[in-house]
N, C-alpha and C positions, 0 to 999 in steps of 0.2 A: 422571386425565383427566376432564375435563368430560363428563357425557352430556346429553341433553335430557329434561325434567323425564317423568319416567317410563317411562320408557325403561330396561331392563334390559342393554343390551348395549352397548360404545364403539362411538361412531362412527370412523368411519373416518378417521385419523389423519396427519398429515405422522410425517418418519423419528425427530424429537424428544420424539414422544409429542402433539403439539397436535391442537387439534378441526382439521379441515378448517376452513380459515376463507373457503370459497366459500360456506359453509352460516351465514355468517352472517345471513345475508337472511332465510332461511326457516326457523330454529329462535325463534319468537319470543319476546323475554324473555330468553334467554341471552345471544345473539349480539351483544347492541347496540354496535356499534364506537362508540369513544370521538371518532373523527372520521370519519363516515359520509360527507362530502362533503370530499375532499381535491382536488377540482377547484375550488375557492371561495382564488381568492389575496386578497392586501391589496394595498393600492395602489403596492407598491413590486416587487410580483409573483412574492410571494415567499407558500410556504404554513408553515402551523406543524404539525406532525403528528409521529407515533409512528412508528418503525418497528423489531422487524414489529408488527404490526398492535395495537391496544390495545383491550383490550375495557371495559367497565361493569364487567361481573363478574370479576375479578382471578382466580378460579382457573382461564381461560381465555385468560393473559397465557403467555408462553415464558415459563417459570422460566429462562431462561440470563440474560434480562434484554433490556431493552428501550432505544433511542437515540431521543432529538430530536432532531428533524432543521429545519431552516430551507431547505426546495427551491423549484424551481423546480413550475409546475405540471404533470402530467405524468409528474413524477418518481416520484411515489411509486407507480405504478401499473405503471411500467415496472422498478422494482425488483420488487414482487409476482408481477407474471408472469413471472421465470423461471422454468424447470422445476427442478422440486425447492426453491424456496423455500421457510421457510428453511433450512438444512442441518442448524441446530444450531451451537452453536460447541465448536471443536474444542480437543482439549487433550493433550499428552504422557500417554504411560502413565505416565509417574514424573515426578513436580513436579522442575522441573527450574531453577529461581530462589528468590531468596529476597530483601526488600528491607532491607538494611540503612545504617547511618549512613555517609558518605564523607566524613571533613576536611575543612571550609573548604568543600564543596562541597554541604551538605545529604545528599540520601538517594540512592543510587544503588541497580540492581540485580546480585544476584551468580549466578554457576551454582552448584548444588549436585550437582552432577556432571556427568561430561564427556559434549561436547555437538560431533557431527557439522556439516560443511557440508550447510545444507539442512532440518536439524532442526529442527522447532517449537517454541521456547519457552514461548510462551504465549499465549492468544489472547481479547480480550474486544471484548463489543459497545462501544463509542465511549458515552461520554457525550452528545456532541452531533455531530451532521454540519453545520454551517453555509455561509455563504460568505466565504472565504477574500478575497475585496475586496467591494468595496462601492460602488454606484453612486448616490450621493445624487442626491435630488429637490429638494434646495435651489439657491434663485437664484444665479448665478456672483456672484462679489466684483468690486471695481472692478477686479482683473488678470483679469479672466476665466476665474480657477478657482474651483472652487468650494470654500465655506468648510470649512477643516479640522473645526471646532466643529461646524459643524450635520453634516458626513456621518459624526461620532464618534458623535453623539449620534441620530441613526438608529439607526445600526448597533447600537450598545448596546439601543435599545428592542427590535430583534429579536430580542435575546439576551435581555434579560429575560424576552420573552415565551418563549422555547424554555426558560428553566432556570426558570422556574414555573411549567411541567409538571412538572418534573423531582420523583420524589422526594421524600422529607425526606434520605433517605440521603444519595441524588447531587448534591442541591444541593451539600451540606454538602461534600461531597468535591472537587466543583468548584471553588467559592468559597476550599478548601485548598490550590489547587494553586498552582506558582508564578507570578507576576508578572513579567516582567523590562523591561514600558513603563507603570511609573506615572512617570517624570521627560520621556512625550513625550507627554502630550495625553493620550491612550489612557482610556478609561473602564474600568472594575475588571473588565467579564467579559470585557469585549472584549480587554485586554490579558493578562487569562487564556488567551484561545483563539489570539492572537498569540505566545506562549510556547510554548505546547503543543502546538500544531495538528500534524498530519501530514496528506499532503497524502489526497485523498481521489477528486481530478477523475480522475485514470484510471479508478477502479474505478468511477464514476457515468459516465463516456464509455461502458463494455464495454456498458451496460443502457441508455444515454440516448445517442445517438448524436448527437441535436438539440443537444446540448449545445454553447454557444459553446464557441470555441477561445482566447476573448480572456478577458478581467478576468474576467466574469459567469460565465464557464464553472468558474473557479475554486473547491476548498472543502475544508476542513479538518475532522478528525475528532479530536477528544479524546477521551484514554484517561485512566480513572480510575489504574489501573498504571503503562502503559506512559507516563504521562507523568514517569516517575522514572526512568526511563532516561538517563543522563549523554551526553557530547558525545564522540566522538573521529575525530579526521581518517582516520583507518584502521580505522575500527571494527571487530567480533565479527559484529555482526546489523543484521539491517535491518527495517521493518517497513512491512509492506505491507497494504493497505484492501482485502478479498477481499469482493465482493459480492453472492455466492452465502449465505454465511452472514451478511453482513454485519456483518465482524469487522474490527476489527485484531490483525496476525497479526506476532509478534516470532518471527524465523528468523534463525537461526545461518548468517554465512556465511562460518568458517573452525572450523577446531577449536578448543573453549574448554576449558580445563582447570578442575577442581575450584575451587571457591573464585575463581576468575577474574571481574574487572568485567564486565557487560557492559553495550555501549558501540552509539550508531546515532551516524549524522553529523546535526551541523541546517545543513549549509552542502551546494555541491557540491562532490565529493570530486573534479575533476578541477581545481579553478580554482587559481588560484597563491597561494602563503602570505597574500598583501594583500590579494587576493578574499575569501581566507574568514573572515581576519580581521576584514575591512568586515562579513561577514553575520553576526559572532560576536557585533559588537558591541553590538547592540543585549539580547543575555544577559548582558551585565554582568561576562565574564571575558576573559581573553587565552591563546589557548592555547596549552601551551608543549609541543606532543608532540614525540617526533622528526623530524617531519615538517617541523614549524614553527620548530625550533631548527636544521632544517639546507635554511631554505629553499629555498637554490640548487639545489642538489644533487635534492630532491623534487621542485621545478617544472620544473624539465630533463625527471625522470623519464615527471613526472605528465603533462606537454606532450606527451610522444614515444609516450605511451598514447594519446593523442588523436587523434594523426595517425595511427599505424596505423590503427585503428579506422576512421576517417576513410576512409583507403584499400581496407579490408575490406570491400566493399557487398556486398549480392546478385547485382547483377552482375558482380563478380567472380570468387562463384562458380558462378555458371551457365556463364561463359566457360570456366572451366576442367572445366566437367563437360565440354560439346563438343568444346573443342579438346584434341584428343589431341597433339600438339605440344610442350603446357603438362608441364613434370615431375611426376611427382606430387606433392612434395613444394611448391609453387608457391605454395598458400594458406599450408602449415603453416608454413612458417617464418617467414613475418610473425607468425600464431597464436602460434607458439611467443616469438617477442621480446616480444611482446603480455604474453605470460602470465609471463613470466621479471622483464618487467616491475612489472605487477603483484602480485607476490609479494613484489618487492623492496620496494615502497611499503607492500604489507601492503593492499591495494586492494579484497580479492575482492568487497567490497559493493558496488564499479562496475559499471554494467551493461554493462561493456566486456569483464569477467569472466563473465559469464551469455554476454553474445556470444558470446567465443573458446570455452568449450565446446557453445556450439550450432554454428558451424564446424568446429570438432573431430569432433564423431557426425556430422554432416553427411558429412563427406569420408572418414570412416571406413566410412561405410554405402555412401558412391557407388561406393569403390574395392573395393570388397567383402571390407575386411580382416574379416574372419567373427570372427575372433579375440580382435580388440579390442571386437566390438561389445557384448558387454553391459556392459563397464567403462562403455564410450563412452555407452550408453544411461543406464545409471544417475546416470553425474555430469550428463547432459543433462538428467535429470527433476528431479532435487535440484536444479541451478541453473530451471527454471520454476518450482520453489516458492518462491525467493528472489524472484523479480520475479513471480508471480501470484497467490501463497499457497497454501497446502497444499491447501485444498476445493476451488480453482478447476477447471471440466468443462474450461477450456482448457488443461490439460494433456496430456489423451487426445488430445484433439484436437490439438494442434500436436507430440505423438510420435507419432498417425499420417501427420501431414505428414512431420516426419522419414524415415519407415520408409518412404515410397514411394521414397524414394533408393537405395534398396539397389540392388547393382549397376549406378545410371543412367550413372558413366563409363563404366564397360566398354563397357554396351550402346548409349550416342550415341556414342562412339569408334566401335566397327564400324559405325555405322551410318552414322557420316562420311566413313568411308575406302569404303563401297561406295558412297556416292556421289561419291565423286571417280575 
């Protein structure tokens, strides 16, 4: 741990081991952050910085490792001030992947033992955070869009400038990664980060709320790893942008066996075989899973996922907490087609699957099946880590939300019937 020049004892530390980096100001000489003014944008309003935080003197960097970021202004300050910034990034007690060669398809990643729904596979800081579109400052064309050339050729300068920060390492690992738009215009890192990107605007919305909801709000995180992760319509895992530790975070979300692929989607897992084929294509393959070799049959399926879900709102179940009229069983058996469904697709990576067992411990807690509740509880916390990531404080938090349900039918049922 860094201490300040004569000084015999650590200072006082985040949970990773790092100096307090409040104390950067007033330890002088040590402290000097590598971008002291991250409120200073460029004229496209966009800033270039480190995070977490980069110092002058390297032994006072996170050895877990550090991301470029290309944000908004703002940003980077509101990511710092959460509590507990940063967590550290998190890891399996037992390495639990391994990267090896896949036919015809370059490098995929494998388990190297079996692997729980909800499990963490593996988890690394992003190479870069950027923006996922891009709103050029160039004059419209005679159709009055604006030129494809000049908004490429922006966007790339921002990229340069964020990956010559970077590294000799990271460069180098970046510039490795795959390619799949050098035949559309695309310039080299930009068609890099359009390859690889995962998406990254939820986990910057949780900390940035300012954040548009349109194009600009949008932005992508590359993984020096997890960008070796293969494609499949029913995937293993998913991989989610936690911004607490500010990681991407690969979670198991079905059981994987020894030696088993593992697989994330780059399309939506709900859309119909032609949909996701249109978003496949621009990766340069055709996919031939069973999904897609029995498209009728999946898009029926995948469709019928949709509209339940669709029909499962909140208030649905609030009405059946009140009305004591409703059967008990009123939610579950749409849940349960839902999930019978889903199983059948081989789906659980859909947030449609995180839903049904969040209505599951829901109505399990209201009804006061005592019984079921810590099954019910556990598969409810294992599915938040799939959609929040493992570190995320939003878990505690939305299973204490949960847990205030505990006997609510019973107790608004009597309370309905004595006022009628």
């Amino acid at each position: 741990m860094c201490q300040p020049p004569g000084s015999g004892a650590e200072v006082d530390g985040l949970s990773n081991g790092l100096l307090d980096l409040h104390l950067h100001e007033t330890i002088a000489g040590v402290l000097r952050e590598r971008d002291p003014n991250s409120s200073t944008v460029n004229q496209s309003g966009y800033i270039w910085t480190t995070i977490p935080r980069s110092f002058l003197d390297a032994r006072c960097n996170d050895p877990a490792g550090e991301t470029e970021c290309i944000l908004r202004g703002g940003m980077k300050e509101a990511i710092l001030a959460q509590p507990g910034f940063s967590c550290g990034v998190p890891a399996p007690l037992e390495t639990a992947h391994t990267i090896n060669p896949v036919p015809g398809r370059g490098l995929g990643m494998f388990a190297t033992r079996e692997l729980r729904y909800g499990d963490l596979i593996f988890a690394e800081r992003p190479l870069i955070v950027a923006p996922a579109a891009y709103m050029t400052r160039a004059p419209p064309t005679e159709t009055g869009e604006p030129s494809l050339e000049w908004l490429f050729m922006e966007w790339e300068d921002l990229l340069k400038a964020a990956v010559g920060r970077m590294s000799t390492e990271n460069q180098e690992a970046y510039r490795a990664l795959a390619n799949s738009h050098v035949n559309d215009g695309s310039p080299p890192l930009l068609g890099i980060m359009r390859t690889n990107g995962f998406s990254a605007s939820e986990a910057l919305l949780q900390v940035f709320p300012g954040l548009s909801d349109g194009p600009e709000g949008r932005f992508s995180a590359v993984g020096k790893v997890l960008s070796r992760v293969n494609h499949s319509c029913a995937p293993n895992a998913t991989v989610v942008m936690e911004p607490l530790s500010f990681t991407l975070q690969l979670i198991a979300v079905k059981p994987i066996a020894l030696g088993d692929e593992i697989t994330v989607t780059y399309c939506g897992l709900l859309d119909t075989q032609k949909q996701r084929q249109a978003q496949l294509d621009s990766y340069g393959f055709t996919c031939e899973c069973p999904a897609c070799s029995n498209a009728a049959e999946s898009d029926e399926r995948r469709t019928k996922i949709a509209e339940i879900r669709k029909s499962l709102g909140e208030h649905e179940f609030e009405m059946w907490i009140r009305e004591p009229s409703l059967p008990e069983d009123y939610l579950m058996k749409h849940v349960g087609a839902m999930i019978d469904l889903i199983y059948e697709e081989g789906l659980q990576a859909a947030t449609e699957y995180a839903y049904a067992l969040e209505l599951t411990a829901k109505s399990i807690c209201a009804a006061g099946h005592i019984g079921n509740l810590i099954q019910a509880t556990i598969a409810y916390k294992a599915a938040l880590s799939t959609e929040l990531g493992v570190t995320s404080p939003r878990i505690q938090d939305r299973l204490a939300d949960f847990k205030s349900y505990l006997l609510k039918r019973t107790a608004d049922s009597e309370s309905h019937q004595e006022e009628e």
